[in-house]
N, C-alpha and C positions, 0 to 999 in steps of 0.2 A: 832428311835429305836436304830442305833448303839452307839449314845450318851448316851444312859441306860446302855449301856454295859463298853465300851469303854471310861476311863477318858482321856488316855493318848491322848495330842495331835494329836503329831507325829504318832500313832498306828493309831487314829480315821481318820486319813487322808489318809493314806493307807487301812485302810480298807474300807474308802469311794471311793480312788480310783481302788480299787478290783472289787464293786458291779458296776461301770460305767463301765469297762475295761468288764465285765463277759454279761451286758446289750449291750454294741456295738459288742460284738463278737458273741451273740445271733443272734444279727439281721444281721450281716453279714454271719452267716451260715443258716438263715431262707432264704438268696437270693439264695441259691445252690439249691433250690428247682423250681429255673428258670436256671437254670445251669449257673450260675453265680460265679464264683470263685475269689475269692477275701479274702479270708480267710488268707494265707502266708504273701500276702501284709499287712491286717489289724492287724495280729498277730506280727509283727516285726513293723508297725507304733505303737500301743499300747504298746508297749513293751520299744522300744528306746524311746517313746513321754514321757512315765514315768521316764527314768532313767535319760534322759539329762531332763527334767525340775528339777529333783529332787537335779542333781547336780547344776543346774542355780542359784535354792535357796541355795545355801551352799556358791556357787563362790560369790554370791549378799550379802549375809550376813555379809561374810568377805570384799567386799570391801564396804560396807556402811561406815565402818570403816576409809577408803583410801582416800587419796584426790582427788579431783576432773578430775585429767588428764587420772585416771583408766580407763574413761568413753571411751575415742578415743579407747584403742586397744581392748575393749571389745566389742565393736559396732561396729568396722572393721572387728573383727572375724566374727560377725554374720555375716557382708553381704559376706564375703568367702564363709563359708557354705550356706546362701540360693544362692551365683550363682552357688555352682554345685549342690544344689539341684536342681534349677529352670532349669537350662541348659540339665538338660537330659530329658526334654519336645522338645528339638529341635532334637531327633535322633542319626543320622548321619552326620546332618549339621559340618561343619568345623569352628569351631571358636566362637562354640557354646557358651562356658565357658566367654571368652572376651567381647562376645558381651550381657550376662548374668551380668558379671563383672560392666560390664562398666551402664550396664541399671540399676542396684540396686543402686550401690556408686552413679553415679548422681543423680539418682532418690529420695533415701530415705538420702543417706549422705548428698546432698544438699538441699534438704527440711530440715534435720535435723538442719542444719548449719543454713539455713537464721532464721527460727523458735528460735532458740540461741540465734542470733543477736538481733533479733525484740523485746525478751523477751518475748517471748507466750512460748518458753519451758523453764522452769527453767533447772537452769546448777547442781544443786545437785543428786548428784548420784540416789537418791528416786526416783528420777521425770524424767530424763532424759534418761538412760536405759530404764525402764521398757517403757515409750513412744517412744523412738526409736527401743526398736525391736518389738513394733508394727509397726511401719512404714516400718522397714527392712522386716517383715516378711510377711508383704500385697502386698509390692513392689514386693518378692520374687514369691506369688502367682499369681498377676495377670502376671508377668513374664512368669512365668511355662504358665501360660495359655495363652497368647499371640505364644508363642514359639509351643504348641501342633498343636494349630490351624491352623498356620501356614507350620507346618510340614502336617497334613492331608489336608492342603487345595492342599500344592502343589504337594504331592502324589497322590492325585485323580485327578487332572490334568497335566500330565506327557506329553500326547500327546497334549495338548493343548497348554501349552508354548514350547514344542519341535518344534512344527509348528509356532507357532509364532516368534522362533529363526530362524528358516530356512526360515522366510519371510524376517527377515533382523528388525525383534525388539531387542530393547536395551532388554540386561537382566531385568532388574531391572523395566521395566514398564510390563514386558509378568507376575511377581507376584506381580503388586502394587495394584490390588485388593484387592488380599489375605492377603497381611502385612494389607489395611485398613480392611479388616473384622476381619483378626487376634485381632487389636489393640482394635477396637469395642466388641468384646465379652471378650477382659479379663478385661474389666472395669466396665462387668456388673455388677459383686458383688459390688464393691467399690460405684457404683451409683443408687443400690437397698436398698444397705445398711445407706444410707441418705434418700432417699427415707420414709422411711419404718419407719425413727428414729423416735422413742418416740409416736409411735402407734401401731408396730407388736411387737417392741423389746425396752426394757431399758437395756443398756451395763453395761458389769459388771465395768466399770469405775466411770460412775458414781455412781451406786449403792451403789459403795465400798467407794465414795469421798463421800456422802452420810452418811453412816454409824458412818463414823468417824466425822461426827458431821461440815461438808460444808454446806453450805444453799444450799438447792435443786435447786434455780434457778442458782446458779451459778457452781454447777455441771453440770447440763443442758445443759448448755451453754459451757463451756471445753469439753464437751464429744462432743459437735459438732465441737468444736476447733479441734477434736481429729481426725475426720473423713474426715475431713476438708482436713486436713493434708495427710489424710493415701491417699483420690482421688488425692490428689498432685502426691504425690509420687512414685503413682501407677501407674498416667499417664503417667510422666517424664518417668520413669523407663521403661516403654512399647515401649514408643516412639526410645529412643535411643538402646535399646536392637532391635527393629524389623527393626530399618531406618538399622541398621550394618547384621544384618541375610540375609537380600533380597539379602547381598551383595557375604556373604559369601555363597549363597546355592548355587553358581556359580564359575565354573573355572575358571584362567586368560584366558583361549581359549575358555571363553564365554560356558560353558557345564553346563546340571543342572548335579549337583553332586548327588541332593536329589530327587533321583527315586521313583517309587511306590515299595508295600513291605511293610512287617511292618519293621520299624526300632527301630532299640534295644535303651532303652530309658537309660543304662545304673546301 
């Protein structure tokens, strides 16, 4: 319908992102009817999710243009941005951001890197952006959610590793439950989402490689390369973000720092 109306590209794509933007804000104020509020949040993620991708495509345009070495501090940016996005899923923890830092850049930066080497990701700007900040941006999430769970795992047990420090346990083994259930549940997306490929969901990767005239199996098969990659990255990224957290939710005098309460997620 809006393409009856609408020639202009650029118009037609704003105005398609208007009627999705107006459909998720729907259903997020249909939940206030379980008193659920989440509307400020969804209205400021729709909001900034449209203007920084809009700029993405502008900054992308211009550097398609660039040579190849564009690619490094553009893809360092991102992982800046998703560790402190991802890092205010750990609260109040101390060292949040570092060990956020540190889980993304190995995680996605070094997946990204060997995948370079090996030649499964092309080094053209087309190809390598837009598939590294997927990887940046899955690493980011299962981060965030490694880092939450963690944080509530060990707020609802305050008393139970306080008692287990005053029996004379190491810090770091009274939460190595919680870091593994942590690490467990933020990889469930990345291993439902293989799972599930190419019977609940076709990715818009391939679809798109596809379109533009790829042989179907060999899109197929890249998009698993793609997924492949992103449970890499995801791992890695989880792993060394939650091994440094256990460490830092503790004083040098051995104290949890990260009590019960809700803590401000920033």
């Amino acid at each position: 319908m809006l393409k009856g109306w609408i020639e202009d590209p650029t118009l037609l794509g704003l105005a398609q992102a208007g009627v999705a933007a107006a459909l998720a804000f729907a259903v997020v104020l249909l939940a206030r009817r379980r008193r659920i509020h989440v509307e400020a949040d969804a209205a400021v993620a729709l909001v900034r999710g449209l203007v920084q991708i809009a700029l993405v495509g502008s900054v992308l345009a211009a550097l398609m243009r660039g040579p190849r070495w564009t690619s490094v501090p553009l893809l360092a940016a991102m992982m800046a941005a998703a560790a402190a996005t991802s890092m205010r899923r750990a609260g109040r923890i101390p060292g949040a951001f570092r060990a956020s830092l540190a889980g993304v850049v190995v995680g996605s930066g070094g997946v990204i890197a060997l995948m370079t080497l090996a030649g499964v990701i092309a080094t053209d700007l087309g190809t390598l952006v837009p598939v590294g900040s997927m990887l940046v941006a899955n690493a980011m999430n299962a981060n965030g959610l490694a880092l939450d769970r963690f944080r509530g795992e060990v707020q609802a047990h305050v008393a139970e590793i306080e008692t287990a420090l005053a029996l004379g346990a190491a810090p770091e083994e009274t939460v190595a439950r919680f870091v593994r259930s942590s690490y467990e549940a933020s990889l469930i997306p990345a291993i439902d989402s293989l799972r599930s490929l190419g019977i609940v969901w076709i990715p818009g990767l391939m679809a798109g490689m596809v379109l533009t005239g790829a042989p179907p199996l060999a899109a197929a098969i890249y998009q698993f390369v793609v997924l492949a990659t992103i449970l890499s990255s995801s791992a890695l990224s989880c792993l060394v973000s939650t091994t440094l957290i256990r460490k830092t939710a503790f004083s040098p005098a051995e104290q949890l720092v990260l009590r019960g309460g809700a803590a401000g997620r920033g």
